[in-house]
Each structure stands twice: as structure tokens, then as C-alpha cells.
C-alpha positions in Angstrom: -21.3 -129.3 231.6 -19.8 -126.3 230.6 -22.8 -123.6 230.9 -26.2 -124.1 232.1 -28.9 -122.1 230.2 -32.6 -120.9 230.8 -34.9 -120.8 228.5 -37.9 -118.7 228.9 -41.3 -118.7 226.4 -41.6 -114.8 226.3 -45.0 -114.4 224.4 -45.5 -110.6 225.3 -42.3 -109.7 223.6 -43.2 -108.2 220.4 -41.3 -106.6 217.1 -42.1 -103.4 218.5 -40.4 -103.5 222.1 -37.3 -101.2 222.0 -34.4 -103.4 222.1 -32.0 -101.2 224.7 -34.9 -101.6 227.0 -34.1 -105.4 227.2 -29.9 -104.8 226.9 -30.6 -102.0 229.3 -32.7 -103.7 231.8 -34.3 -106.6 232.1 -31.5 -109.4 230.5 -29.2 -107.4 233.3 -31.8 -108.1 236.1 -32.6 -111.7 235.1 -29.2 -112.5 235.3 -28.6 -111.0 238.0 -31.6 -113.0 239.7 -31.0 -116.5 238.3 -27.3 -116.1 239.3 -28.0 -115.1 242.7 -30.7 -117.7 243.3 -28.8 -120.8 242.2 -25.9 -119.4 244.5 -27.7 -118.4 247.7 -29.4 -122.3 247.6 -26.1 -123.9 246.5 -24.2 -122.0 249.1 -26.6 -122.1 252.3 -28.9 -124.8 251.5 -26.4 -127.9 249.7 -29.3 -128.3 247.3 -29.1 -129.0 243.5 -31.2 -128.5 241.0 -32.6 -131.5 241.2 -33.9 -130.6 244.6 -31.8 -133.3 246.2 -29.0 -132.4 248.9 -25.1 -132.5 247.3 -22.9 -135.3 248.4 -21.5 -135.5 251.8 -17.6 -134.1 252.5 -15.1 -137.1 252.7 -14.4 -138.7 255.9 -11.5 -140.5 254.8 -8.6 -139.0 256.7 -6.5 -136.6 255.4 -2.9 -135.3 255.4 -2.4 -131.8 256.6 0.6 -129.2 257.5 -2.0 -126.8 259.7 0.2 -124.1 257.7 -2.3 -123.2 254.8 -5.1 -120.7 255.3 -7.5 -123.8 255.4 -5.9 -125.7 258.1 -4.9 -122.9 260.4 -7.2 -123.3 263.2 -6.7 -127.4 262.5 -3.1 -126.5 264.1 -4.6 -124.3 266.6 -6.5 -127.1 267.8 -4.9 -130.4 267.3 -1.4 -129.3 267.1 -0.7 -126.6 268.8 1.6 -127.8 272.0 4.2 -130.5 272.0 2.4 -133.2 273.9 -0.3 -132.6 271.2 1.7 -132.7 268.1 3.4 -136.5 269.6 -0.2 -137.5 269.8 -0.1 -137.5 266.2 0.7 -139.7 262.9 3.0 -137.4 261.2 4.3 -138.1 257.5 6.9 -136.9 255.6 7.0 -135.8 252.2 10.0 -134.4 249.6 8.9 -132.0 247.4 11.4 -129.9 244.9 14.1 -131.2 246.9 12.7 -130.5 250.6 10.8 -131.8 253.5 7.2 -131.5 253.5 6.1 -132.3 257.1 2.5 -133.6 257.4 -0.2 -135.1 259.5 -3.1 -137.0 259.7 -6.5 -135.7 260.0 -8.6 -138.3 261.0 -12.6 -137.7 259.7 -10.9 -136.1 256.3 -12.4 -132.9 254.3 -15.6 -133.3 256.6 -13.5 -132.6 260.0 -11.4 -129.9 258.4 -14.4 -128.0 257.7 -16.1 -128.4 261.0 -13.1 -127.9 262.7 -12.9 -124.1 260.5 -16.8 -123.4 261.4 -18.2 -124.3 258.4 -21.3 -126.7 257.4 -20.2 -130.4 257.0 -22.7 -132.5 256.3 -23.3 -132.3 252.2 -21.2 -129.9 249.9 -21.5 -125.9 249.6 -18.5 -125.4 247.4 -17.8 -123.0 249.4 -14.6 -122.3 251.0 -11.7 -119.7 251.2 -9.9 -118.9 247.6 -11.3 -120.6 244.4 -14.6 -121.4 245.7 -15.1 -117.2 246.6 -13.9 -116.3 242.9 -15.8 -119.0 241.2 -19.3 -117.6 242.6 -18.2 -114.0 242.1 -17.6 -115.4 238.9 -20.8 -116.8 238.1 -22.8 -114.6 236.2 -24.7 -114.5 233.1 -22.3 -114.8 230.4 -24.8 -115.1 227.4 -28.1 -114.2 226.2 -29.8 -114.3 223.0 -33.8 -112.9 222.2 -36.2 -113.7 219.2 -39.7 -112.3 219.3 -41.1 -114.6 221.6 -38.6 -116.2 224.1 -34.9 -115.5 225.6 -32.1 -117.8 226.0 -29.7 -117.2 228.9 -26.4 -119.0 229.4 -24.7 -119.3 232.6 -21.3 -120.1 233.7 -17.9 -119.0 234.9 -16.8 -115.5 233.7 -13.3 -116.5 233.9 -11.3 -119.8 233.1 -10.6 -120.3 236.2 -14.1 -120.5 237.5 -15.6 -122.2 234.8 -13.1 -124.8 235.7 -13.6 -125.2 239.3 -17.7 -124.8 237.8 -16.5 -128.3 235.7 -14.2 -129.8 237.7 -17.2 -130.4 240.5 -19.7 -130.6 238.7 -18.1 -133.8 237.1 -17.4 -134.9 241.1 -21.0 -134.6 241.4 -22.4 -136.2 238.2 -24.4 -133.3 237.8 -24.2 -129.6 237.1 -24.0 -127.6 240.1 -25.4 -124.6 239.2 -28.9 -125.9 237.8 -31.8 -124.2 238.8 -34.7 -126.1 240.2 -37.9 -126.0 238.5 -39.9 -124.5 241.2 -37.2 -121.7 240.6 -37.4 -122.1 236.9 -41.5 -121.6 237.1 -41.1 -118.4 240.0 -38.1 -117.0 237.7 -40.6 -117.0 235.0 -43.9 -115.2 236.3 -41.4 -112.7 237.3 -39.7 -112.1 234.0 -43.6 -111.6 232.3 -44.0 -108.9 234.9 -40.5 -107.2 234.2 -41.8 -107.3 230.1 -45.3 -106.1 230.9 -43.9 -103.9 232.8 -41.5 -102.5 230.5 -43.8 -102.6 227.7 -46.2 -100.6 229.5 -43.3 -97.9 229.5 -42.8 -98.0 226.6 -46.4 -97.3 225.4 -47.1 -101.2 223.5 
């Protein structure tokens, strides 16, 4: 759950390919790729590597204070003038010794986000915060070549967004940044062109 790696068979690498071409170049550009692949789809398309959509955003209704800088516009638009705020079921919490006033959200996580503009339907994991960090954080954090094929691990740069990269990925029951084997296959024919390529360059 931790990383997710990608393998590749790379059968034109040979003894004789100049190893700061690959440090230099092309392990830097496949990450680069696979990382921004898996996190464009995620992000704008709700898919998983599986090819299925994510789960849908919770319904259940929710307790909010419109005072974070995810429920700002819910106050805006469901609390924002007296007559408004009596209209709704308000709850009370102590926390370190004070008052914590809340209220209910009915349609949960799912109306919060429509009500901020964003897609509600199946997950993103995408929001304000964490979620920004953890896919800056996402990169390729470690690669390993023999003569004929690469192994690329992915994950969470930082603790924190290796976490969050955990945290829903258990949610899901799934890893959420798998890549999809119609990327895994187009991922591939491009890395053989980066090596021939490359080898070309370098004369082999």
C-alpha cells in the first residue's frame, strides 16, 4: 500500500549504455510521465487503475462551522443572514474548554464540495491543503536498472503525503495511484523510444 512500482522489460538496454545517460535523462522523464499520468486521470477523470470510477463522496450529513477554508462559501450560502442561520440545526461542541458552534449540512462531503465548485459524483482527492501537497508530493521516489529492465517506485516524497497516499488508499481498498494497463502498455512503447533514442546518441 505504501508505494506502487512499474516494472518495465527494457531489452535494448545493454552493458554498454552510459549510465548518467539514464540518471541524467530518461529515469527523470519516466517519472516525470508515470507521475503526471496517474495524477491528471485521478484528479479529472475519478478513475483508478483498475479502470473503474472511485467511490462516490458521502451523503450522510455533516457538521460544519462555515469558518474553515473548506466551508467558506457553505456560510456564504446557507448561513449567511439571520433568518437563514434559524433555518438551521445547529450543535454545540466543547473543545479545550470552549464552545465549538456547528451545523448541519444535509447531503454530507458530496454537498460541501458541490456547494465549493468542485466535482461530486466519485472521488478526486482533490481539495484545498493536504490533498494539493500530496500530489506535488507524488513523484518517483525510487528506481533501480539491471541490463534488461527498470524498476520504478512511486509514492509520497514526504510523510505526510505518503500518509494521506495510505490513509485513502485503505478507504478505497485499493491503491490510488495505480496506473492502468492501457497506461502501463503506452508508458512502455514510449520508454523503448526514449532508450533507442538515447542509444542512438550514444553511438550503440
Amino acid at each position: 500500500m505504501t508505494v506502487e512500482e512499474f516494472i518495465v522489460d527494457l531489452g535494448k538496454f545493454e552493458k554498454r549504455m552510459i549510465p548518467a545517460v539514464y540518471e541524467a535523462f530518461i529515469a527523470p522523464k519516466i517519472g516525470f510521465d508515470i507521475a503526471s499520468t496517474v495524477r491528471e486521470r485521478v484528479i479529472n477523470k475519478q478513475i483508478s487503475g483498475d479502470e473503474t470510477n472511485f467511490g462516490a463522496y458521502s451523503t450522510r450529513p455533516m457538521l460544519t462551522s462555515g469558518t474553515t477554508i473548506k466551508s467558506k462559501n457553505i456560510w456564504r450560502q446557507k448561513a449567511a443572514s439571520k433568518t437563514a442561520r434559524r433555518n438551521l440545526k445547529w450543535v454545540t461542541l466543547k473543545k479545550a474548554g470552549k464552545n465549538i458552534h456547528l451545523f448541519e449540512l444535509p447531503g454530507g462531503y458530496a454537498e460541501l464540495r458541490r456547494l465549493e465548485g468542485f466535482s461530486n459524483r466519485n472521488k478526486s482527492f482533490w481539495f484545498r491543503g493536504g490533498y494539493q501537497s500530496m500530489w506535488s508530493n507524488f513523484k518517483l521516489i525510487n528506481k533501480n536498472k539491471t541490463e534488461n529492465n527498470a524498476r520504478f517506485v512511486f509514492g509520497g516524497r514526504t510523510p505526510e503525503a505518503q500518509d494521506l497516499i495510505n490513509y485513502n488508499s485503505a478507504r478505497e481498498g485499493k491503491s490510488i495511484i495505480a496506473i492502468t494497463e492501457r497506461e502501463r502498455k503506452e508508458l512502455i512503447k514510449h520508454i523503448d523510444g526514449l532508450v533507442e533514442n538515447e542509444l542512438k546518441k550514444a553511438g550503440i
